[in-house]
N, C-alpha and C positions, 0 to 999 in steps of 0.2 A: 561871949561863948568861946571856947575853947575844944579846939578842935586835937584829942588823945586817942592814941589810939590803944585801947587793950590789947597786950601781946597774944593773951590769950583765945581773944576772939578776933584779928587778925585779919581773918578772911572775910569777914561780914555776916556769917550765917549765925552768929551769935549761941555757936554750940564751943566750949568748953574742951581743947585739945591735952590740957595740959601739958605741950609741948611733946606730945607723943605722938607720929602717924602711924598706922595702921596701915603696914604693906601686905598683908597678907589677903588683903583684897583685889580680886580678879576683874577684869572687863568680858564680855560676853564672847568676841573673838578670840579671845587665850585660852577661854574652856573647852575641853575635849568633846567630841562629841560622835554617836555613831550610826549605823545606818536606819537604825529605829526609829532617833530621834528626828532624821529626814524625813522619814514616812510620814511621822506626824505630823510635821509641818504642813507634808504634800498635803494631808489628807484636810488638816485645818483651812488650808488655801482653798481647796476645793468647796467645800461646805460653805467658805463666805463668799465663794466665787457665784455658787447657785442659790444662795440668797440675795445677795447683791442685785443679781442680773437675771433670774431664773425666775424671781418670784414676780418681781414688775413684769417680768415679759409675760407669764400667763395670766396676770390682772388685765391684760388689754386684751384679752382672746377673748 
């Protein structure tokens, strides 16, 4: 066996770069973001907070 490595798939993920990256892609703390989208967060938290924790708690009452 012979151990080559393709330039093109390099990385392992055996996807096809053509020697091109792709900068124009963002990570999730670089994106803007504003007070709305905190609300929803808040409010998303909430709602798994009291299913989480809310719904067990009155199954045993």
């Amino acid at each position: 066996m012979t151990d080559e490595t393709d330039p093109e798939t390099a990385d392992g993920s055996g996807a096809s770069t053509d020697g091109v990256r792709d900068t124009s892609r963002e990570t999730a703390p670089m994106s803007p973001y504003d007070s709305a989208a905190v609300g929803l967060g808040l409010l998303v938290l909430l709602v798994g907070l009291v299913v989480a924790f809310g719904v067990p708690l009155l199954g045993t009452l």
